[in-house]
C-alpha positions in Angstrom: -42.8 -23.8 4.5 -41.9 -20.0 5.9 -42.9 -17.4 3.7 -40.0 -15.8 1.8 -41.3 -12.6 2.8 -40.4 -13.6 7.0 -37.5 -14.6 6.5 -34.6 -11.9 7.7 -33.3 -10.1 4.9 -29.7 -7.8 5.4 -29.7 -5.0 3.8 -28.8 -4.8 0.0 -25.1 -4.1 -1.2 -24.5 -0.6 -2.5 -24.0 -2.0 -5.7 -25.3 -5.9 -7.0 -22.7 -5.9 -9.4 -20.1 -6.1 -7.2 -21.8 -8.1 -4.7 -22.2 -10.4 -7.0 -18.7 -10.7 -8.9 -17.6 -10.7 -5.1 -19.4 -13.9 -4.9 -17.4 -17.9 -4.7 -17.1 -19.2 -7.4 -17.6 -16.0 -9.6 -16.9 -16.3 -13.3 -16.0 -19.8 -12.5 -17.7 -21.4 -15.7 -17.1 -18.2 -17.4 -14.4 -15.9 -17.7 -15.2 -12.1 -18.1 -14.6 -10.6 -21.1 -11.9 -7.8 -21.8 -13.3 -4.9 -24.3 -11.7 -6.1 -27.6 -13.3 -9.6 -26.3 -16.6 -8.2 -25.4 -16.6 -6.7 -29.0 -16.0 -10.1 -30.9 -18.6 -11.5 -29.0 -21.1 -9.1 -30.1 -20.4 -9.6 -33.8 -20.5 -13.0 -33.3 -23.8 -13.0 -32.5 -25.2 -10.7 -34.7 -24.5 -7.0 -33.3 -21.6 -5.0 -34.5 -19.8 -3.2 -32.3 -16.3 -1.8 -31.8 -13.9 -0.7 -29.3 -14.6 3.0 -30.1 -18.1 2.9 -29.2 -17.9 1.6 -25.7 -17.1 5.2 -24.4 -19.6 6.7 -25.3 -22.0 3.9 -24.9 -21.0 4.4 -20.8 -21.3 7.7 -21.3 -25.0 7.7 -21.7 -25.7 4.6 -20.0 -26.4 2.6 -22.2 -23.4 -0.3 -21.4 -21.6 0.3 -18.6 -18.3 -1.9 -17.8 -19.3 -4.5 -15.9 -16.8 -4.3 -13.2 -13.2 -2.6 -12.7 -10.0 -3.4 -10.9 -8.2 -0.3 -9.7 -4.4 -0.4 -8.9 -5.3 0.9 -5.0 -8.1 -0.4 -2.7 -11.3 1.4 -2.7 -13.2 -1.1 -0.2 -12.8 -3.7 2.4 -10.4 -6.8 1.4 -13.7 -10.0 0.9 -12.3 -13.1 0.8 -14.3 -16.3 -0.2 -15.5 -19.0 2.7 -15.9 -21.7 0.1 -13.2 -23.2 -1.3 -12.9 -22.3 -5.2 -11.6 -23.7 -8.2 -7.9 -24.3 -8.0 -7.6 -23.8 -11.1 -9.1 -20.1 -12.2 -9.2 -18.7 -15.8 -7.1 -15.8 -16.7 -9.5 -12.9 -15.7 -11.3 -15.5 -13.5 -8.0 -14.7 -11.2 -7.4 -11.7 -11.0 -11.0 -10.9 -9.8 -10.3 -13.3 -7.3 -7.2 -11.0 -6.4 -9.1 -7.4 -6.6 -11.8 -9.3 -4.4 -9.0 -10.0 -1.9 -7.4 -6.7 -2.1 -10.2 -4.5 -2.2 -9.3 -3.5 -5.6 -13.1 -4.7 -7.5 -15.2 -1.9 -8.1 -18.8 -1.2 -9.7 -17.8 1.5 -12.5 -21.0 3.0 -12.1 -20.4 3.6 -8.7 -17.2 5.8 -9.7 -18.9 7.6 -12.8 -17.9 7.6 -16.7 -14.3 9.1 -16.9 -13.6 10.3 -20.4 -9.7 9.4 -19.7 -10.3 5.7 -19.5 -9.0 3.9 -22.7 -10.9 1.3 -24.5 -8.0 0.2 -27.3 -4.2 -0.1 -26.6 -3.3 3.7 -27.8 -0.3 2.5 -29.5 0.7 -0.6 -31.4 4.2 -0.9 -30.1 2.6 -0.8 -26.2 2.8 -3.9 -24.6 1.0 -6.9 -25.5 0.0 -7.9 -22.2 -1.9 -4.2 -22.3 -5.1 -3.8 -20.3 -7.7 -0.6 -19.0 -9.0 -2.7 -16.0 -12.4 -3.1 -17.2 -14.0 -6.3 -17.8 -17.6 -6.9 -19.5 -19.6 -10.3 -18.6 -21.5 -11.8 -21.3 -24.9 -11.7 -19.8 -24.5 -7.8 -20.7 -24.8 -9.0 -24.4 -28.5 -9.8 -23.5 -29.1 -6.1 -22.6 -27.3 -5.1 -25.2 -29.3 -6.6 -27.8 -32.7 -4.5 -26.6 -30.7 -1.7 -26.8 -29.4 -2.2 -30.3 -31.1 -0.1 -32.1 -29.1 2.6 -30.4 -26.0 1.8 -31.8 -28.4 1.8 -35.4 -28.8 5.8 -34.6 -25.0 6.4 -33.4 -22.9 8.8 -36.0 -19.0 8.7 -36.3 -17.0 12.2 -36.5 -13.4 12.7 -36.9 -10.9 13.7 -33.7 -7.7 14.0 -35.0 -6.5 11.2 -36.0 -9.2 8.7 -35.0 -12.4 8.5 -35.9 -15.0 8.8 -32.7 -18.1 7.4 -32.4 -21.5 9.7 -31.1 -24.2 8.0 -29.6 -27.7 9.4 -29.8 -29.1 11.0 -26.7 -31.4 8.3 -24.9 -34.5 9.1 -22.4 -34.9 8.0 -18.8 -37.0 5.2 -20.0 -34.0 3.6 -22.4 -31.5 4.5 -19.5 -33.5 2.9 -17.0 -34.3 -0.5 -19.2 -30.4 -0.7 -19.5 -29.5 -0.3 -15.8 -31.9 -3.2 -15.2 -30.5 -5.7 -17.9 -26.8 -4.9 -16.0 -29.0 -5.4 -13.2 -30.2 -9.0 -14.8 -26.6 -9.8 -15.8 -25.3 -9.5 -12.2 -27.8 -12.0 -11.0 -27.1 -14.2 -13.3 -23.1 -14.1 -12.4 -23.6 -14.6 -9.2 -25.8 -18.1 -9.7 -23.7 -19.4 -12.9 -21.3 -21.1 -11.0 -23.9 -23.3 -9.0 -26.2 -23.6 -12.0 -24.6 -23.3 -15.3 -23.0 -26.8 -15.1 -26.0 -28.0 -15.4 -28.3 -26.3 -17.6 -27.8 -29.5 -19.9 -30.5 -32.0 -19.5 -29.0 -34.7 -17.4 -25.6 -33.8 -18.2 -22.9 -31.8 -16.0 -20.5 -29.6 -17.4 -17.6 -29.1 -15.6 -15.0 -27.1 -17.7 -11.5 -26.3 -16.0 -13.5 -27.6 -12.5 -12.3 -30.4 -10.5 -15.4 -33.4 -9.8 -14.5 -33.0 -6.3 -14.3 -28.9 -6.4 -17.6 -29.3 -7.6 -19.5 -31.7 -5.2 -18.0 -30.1 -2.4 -19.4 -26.8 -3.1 -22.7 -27.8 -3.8 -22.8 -29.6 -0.7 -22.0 -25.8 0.7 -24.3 -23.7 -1.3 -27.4 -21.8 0.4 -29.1 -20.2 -3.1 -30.8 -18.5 0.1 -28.2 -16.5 1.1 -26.7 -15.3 -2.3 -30.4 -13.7 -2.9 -29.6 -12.0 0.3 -26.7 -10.6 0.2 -27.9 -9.5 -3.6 -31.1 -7.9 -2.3 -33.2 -10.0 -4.1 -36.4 -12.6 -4.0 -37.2 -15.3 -6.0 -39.9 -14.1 -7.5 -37.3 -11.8 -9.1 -36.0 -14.7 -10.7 -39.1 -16.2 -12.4 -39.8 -12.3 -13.4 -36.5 -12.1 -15.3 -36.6 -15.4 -17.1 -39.9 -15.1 -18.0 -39.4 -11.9 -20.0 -36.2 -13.6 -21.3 -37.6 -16.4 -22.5 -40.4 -14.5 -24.4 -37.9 -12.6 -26.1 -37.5 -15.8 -28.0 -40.5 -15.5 -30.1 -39.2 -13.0 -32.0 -35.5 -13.0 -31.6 -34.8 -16.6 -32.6 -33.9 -17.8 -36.3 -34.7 -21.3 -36.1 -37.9 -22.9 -35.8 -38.9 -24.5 -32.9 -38.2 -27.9 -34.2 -35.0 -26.8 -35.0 -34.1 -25.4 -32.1 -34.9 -28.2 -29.6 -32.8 -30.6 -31.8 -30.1 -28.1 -31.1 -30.6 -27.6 -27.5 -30.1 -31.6 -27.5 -26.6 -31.0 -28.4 -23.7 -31.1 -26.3 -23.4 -27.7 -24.1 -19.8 -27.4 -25.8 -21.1 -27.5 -29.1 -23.4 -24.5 -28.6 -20.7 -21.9 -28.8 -20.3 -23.3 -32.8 -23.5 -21.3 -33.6 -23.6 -17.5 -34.5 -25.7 -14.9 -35.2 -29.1 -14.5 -33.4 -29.5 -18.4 -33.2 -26.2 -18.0 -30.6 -28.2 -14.6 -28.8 -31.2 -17.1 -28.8 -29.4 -19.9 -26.7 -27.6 -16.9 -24.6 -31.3 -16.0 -23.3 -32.1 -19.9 -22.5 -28.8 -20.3 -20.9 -29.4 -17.2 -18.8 -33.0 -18.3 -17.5 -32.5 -21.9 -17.1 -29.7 -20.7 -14.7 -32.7 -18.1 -13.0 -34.8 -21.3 -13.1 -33.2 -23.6 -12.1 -32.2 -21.7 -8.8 -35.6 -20.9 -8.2 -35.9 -24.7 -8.3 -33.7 -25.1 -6.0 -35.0 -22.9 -3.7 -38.6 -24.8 -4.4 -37.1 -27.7 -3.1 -35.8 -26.4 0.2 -39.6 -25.1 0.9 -38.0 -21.4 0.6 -40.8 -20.5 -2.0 -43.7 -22.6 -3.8 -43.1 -25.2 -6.6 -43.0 -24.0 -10.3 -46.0 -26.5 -11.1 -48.2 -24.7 -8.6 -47.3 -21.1 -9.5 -50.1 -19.4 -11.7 -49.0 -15.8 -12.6 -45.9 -16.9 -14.7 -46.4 -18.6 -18.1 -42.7 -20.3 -18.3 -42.7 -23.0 -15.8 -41.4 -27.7 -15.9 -43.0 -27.6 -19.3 -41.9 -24.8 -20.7 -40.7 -26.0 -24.6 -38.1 -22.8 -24.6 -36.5 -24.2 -21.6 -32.8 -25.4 -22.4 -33.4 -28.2 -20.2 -37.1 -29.4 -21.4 -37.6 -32.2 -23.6 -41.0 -32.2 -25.0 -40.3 -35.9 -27.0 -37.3 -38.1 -27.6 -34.9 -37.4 -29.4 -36.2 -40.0 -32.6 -39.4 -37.5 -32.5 -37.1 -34.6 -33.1 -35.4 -36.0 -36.2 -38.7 -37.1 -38.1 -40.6 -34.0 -37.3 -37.8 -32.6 -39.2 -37.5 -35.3 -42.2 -33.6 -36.6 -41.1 -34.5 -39.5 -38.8 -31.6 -42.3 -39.0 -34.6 -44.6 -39.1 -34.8 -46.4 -42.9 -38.2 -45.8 -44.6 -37.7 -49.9 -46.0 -35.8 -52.5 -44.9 -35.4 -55.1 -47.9 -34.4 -58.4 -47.3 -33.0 -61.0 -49.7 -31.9 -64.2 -49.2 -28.6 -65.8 -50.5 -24.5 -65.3 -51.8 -25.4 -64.2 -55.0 -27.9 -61.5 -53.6 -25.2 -60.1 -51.5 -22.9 -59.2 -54.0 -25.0 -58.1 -56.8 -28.1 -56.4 -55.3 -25.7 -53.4 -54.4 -23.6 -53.6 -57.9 -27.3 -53.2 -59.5 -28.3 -50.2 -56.5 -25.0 -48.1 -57.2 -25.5 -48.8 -61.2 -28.7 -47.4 -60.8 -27.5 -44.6 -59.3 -30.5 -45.3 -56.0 -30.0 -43.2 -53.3 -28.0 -45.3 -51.1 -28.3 -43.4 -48.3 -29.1 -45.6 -44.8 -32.3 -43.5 -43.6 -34.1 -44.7 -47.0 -33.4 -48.3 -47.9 -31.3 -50.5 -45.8 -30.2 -53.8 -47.7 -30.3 -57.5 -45.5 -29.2 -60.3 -46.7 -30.4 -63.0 -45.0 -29.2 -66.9 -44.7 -31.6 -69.1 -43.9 -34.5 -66.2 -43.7 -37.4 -68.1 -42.6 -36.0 -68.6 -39.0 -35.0 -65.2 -38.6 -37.6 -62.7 -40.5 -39.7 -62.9 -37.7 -36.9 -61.5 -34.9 -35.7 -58.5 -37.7 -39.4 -57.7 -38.3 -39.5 -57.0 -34.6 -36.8 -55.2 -34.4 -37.3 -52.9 -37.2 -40.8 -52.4 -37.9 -42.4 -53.0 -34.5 -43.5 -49.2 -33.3 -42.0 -47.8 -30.3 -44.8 -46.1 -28.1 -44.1 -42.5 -26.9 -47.6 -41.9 -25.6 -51.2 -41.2 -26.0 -52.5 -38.0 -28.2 -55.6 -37.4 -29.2 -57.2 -40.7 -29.6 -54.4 -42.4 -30.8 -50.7 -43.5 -29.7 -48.0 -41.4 -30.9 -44.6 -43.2 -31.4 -41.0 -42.9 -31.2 -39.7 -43.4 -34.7 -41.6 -43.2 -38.1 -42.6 -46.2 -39.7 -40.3 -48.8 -41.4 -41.7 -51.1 -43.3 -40.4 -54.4 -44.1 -39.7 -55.5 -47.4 -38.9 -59.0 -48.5 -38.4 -60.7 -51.7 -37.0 -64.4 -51.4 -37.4 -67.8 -53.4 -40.7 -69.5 -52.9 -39.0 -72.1 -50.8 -41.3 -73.8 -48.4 -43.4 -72.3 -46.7 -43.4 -69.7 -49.8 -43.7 -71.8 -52.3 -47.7 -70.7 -52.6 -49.8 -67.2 -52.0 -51.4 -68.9 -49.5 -48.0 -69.8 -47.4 -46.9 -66.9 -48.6 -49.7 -64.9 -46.5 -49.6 -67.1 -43.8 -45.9 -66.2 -42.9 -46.9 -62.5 -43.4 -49.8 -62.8 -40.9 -47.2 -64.3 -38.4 -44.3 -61.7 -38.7 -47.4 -59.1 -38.4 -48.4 -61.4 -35.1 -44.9 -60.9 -33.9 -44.7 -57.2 -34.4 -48.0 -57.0 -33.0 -46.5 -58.6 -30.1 -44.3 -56.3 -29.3 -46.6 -53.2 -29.2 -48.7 -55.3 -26.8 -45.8 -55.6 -24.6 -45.8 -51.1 -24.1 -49.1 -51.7 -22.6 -51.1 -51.0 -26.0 -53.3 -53.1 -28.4 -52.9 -51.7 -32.1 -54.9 -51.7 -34.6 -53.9 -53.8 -37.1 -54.7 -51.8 -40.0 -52.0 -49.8 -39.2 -49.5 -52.5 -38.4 -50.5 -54.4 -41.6 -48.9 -52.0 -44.2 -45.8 -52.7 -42.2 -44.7 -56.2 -44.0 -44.6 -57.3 -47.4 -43.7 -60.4 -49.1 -42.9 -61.3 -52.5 -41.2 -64.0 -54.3 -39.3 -64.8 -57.4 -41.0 -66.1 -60.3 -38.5 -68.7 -61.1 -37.3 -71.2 -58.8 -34.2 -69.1 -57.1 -32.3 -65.6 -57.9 -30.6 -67.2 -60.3 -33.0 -68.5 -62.9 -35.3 -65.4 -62.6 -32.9 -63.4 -63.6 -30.3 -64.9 -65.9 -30.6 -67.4 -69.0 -29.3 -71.1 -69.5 -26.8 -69.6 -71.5 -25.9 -66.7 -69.3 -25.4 -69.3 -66.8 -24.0 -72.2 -68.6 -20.7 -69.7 -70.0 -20.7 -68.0 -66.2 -20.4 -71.4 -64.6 -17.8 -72.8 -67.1 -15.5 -69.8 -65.9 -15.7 -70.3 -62.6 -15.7 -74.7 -62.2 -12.3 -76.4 -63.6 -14.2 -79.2 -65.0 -18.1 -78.7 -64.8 -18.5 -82.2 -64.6 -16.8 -82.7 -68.0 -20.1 -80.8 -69.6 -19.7 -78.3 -72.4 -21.9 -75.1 -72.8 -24.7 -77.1 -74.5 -24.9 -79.9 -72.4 -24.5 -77.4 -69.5 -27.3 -75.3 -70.4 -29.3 -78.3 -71.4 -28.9 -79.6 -67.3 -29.9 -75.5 -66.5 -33.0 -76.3 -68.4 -34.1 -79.1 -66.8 -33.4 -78.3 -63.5 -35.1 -74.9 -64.4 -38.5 -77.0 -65.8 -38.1 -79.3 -62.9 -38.9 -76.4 -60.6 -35.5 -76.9 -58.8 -32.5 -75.3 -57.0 -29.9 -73.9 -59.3 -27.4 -75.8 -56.9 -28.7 -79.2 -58.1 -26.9 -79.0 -61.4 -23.3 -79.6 -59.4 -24.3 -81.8 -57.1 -22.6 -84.8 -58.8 -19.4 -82.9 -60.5 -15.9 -83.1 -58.7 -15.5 -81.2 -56.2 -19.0 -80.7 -55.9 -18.9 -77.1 -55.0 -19.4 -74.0 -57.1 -18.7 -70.9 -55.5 -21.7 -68.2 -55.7 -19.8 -65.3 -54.7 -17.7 -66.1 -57.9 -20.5 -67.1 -59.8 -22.0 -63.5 -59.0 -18.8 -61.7 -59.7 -19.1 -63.5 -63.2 -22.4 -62.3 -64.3 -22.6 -58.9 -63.2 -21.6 -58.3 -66.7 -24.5 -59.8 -67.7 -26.9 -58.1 -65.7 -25.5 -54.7 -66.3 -26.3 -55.3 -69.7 -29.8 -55.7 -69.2 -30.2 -52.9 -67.3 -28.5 -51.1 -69.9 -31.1 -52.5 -72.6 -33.8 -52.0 -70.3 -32.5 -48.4 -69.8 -32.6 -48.0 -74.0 -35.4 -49.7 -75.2 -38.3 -49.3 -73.3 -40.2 -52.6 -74.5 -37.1 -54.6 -73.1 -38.0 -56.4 -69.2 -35.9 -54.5 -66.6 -34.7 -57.4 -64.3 -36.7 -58.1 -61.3 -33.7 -57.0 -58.2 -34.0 -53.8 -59.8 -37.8 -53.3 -60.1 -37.4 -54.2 -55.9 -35.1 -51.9 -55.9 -37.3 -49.1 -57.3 -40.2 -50.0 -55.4 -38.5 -50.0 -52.2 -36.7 -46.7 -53.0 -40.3 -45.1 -53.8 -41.8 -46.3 -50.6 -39.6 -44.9 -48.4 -39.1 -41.3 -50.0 -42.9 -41.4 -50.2 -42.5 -41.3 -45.7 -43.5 -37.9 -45.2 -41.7 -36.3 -41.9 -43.7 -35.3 -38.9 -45.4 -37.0 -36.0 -46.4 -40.4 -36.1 -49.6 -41.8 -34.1 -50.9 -45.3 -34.4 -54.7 -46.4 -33.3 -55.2 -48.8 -30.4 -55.8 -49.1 -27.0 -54.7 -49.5 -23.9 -54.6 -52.9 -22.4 -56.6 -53.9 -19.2 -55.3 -56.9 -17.5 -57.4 -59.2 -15.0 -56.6 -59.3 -11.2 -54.5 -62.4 -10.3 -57.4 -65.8 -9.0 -57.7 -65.8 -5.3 -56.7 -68.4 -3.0 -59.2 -70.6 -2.5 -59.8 -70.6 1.1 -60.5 -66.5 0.2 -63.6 -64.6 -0.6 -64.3 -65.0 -4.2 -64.6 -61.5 -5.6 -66.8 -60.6 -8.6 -65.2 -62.6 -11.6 -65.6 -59.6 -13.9 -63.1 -56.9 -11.9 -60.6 -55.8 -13.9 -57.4 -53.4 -13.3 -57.2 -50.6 -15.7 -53.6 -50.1 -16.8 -52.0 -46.8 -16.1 -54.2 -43.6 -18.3 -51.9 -42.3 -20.7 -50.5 -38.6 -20.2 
């Protein structure tokens, strides 16, 4: 690697601002902003400022324009050797045509000039009216450490418009904002490489061609455009390091917050306001520093970021725009909003389907999905195993202080079901819950981790109906006997006694409510109907359990309840789960091979 400080360097421009809105691809991503625009971007982000202030602002030197197009050539004509956007923005283009003309100046360079207009001096002047000055929105940055000028400013009457007084600055102020003009220029000159990608794993492209963009990355020597701006790369990591500490105290949101918002598409950053936009502005502005610097890393023009010890910000920086510290699961249940459910409850059968929600909504339970998700479940034994998997089985992040921190917070698994075989006893009814545990347990295994099973044991419950189906635990004979007679043309020529009197003994005989039809013509009853038909029924109870405390509140909604209180009881936050890691035993050697020592074992990969 050749140190940076062998390399030949030309000699810096007379003026970084213009070498660097001279550079290709220019205010590519980013158009400059005109005064009035310049102005609304300020207030949008927290800082109020007006046309009328701007004079006097350059007056003192506190914000200078950022560059000015003359209507006669000041310097030599620069045209661009890369081939740019065909497709400019507005300003984008006529920058593009100063450049070419020599019309692009540095206002500094020329001086303040109390003639220069910052507002269209008439209303009935032309629409398309401009002064030729144009502010980039990196200069927002400097102008927030500077705002407490514009706190101390006064307004006086002249004439008939109201002008605006700044206070007299020092050296010191004047000098802190030629350098953030000075910061703003480098970062125009590398947004056009950089800026696309700031987003983690993402490219944002804008008004630019996919083919206008490869084709100038394959072109671009981040080398170079540090020369020609008379700058190194330690200037880089020197400017987005203070940046990025301004964001201790400048931004709104906490840190949680604001990494669930840098996750967000790039587009959908300009929706925020206030300091929480400022904030991003700074993290847009250094990942573009960085991520040069980066760059340059990787061509061996300057060491890595990893092995650089007199900066603070470097890979793992959490302020970075780009960094993710934890997926994106970990960001929503630190903050309480994970899409995750808190309880899964699964119930088995037609008539489940259509009344457990009747009796959720009547109840007024929160129905919202990241609380209690509702299955209902056909022939559950064969599948409870596969959704206990899927749903309740941790997801390992990775190791953290002697434990396993996971993806998503916990779900637990909630079942209630007829005792059907093998439920039909606590003892079966335990056995199937050690084996979905098994199954879960399985899957953690598989990530290279053996839990504990204390923690995965809380994970699955089981209960089961006292009577023999849904139907008998929570209706009567005679509740079903008149609901069945409504929905069955014939009921197998049985009236409501003799009806309820077969509901009896089918109830006694410990058997399926669909045993009463089996010999009627046509021998089918349907249960959606059925449960259509007593809801009625069960929103009386509820009603009467609701009023008279002594009365039994049916069993669905006491599941209901439970499930509901489990899952708002998930705090948010991290998640960690004991265990440890797995070691697996070498392969057995062929025969005609050494035997090695029988005990050698491989040691699977230490956690981070």
């Amino acid at each position: 690697m050749i140190p940076w400080h062998s390399r030949a360097v030309t000699s810096p421009p007379p003026s970084i601002v213009r070498a660097a809105a001279s550079e290709p691809w220019a205010f590519a991503p980013e158009d400059p902003l005109t005064t009035a625009e310049f102005c609304k971007e300020a207030k949008n982000r927290g800082i109020d400022l007006s046309e009328e202030q701007l004079p006097d602002l350059w007056r003192v030197g506190v914000l200078v324009p950022f560059i000015e197009i003359r209507n006669k050539p000041l310097h030599q004509p620069a045209t661009s050797v890369i081939p740019e956007p065909r497709i400019p923005g507005y300003w984008e283009r006529e920058v593009r045509l100063a450049r070419g003309s020599g019309r692009l100046v540095d206002p500094e360079e020329l001086g303040f000039r109390p003639q220069v207009r910052f507002w269209r001096p008439q209303p009935q002047w032309p629409a398309q009216w401009w002064n030729g000055l144009l502010y980039s929105r990196w200069q927002l940055l400097g102008l927030y450490e500077v705002r407490h000028v514009l706190d101390r400013g006064r307004w006086r009457r002249d004439g008939d418009r109201i002008r605006w007084l700044s206070p007299s600055i020092d050296q010191y102020q004047r000098d802190r904002a030629a350098e953030a003009r000075r910061r703003a220029a480098i970062v125009v000159a590398l947004e056009g490489r950089y800026l696309p990608v700031v987003e983690a794993q993402w490219i944002s492209l804008g008004r630019v061609a996919p083919d206008e963009w490869a084709a100038y990355v394959r072109n671009y020597d981040p080398e170079a455009v540090l020369c020609r701006l008379g700058i190194v790369p330690d200037d880089l990591l020197r400017i987005a390091d203070t940046w990025l500490a301004w964001l201790y105290l400048l931004d709104p949101l906490h840190r949680d917050w604001s990494e669930l918002v840098r996750r967000a598409p790039h587009q959908t950053w300009k929706d925020l306001s206030g300091y929480a936009l400022l904030a991003m502005d700074y993290r847009i502005a250094s990942e573009v520093l960085l991520k040069c610097y980066e760059d340059l890393a990787d061509r061996d023009v300057c060491p890595p970021l990893g092995e650089r010890t007199d900066v603070f910000h470097r890979e793992h920086e959490p302020e970075r725009v780009s960094y993710r510290s934890q997926p994106l699961d970990a960001n929503l249940s630190v903050l309480g909003i994970s899409p995750h459910p808190g309880v899964v409850l699964v119930l088995e059968g037609e008539t489940e389907e259509i009344l457990v929600p009747l009796v959720k909504e009547y109840m007024q339970i929160p129905g919202r999905a990241e609380l209690v998700q509702s299955v209902v479940m056909r022939g559950v034994q064969a599948d409870l195993t596969k959704l206990a998997a899927f749903t309740s089985a941790p997801l390992i992040d990775r190791y953290q202080v002697d434990a396993w921190r996971v993806v998503k917070p916990p779900t637990r698994l909630m079942v209630a079901i007829d005792p059907d075989h093998p439920f039909d006893s606590a003892e079966g009814v335990e056995t199937e819950r050690q084996t979905i545990i098994k199954e879960v347990i399985t899957v953690v295994r598989a990530q290279g981790v053996d839990p504990l099973q204390d923690d995965i044991d809380p994970l699955v419950s089981i209960r089961t109906w006292t009577e023999r189906c849904f139907e008998f635990e929570h209706f009567t004979d005679d509740d079903l006997a008149e609901a069945l007679l409504d929905v069955h043309r014939n009921c197998g020529g049985l009236d409501k006694p003799q009806l309820a009197a077969a509901l009896r003994q089918q109830r006694q005989a410990r058997q399926d409510i669909e045993n009463v039809w089996t010999n009627w013509r046509p021998a089918h009853v349907s249960k959606t109907e059925l449960a259509r038909r007593l809801w009625p029924t069960m929103r009386a109870k509820l009603d009467l359990a609701a009023a008279d405390e002594s009365a039994p509140l049916p069993t669905v909604a006491q599941v209901l309840i439970d499930a509901y209180r489990e899952a708002a009881r998930r705090p948010r936050g991290h998640f960690v789960m004991r265990g440890k890691a797995l070691t697996y035993v070498e392969d057995p050697p062929d025969a005609a091979e050494p035997q090695p020592d029988p005990t050698v074992v491989v040691d699977a990969e230490e956690p981070d």
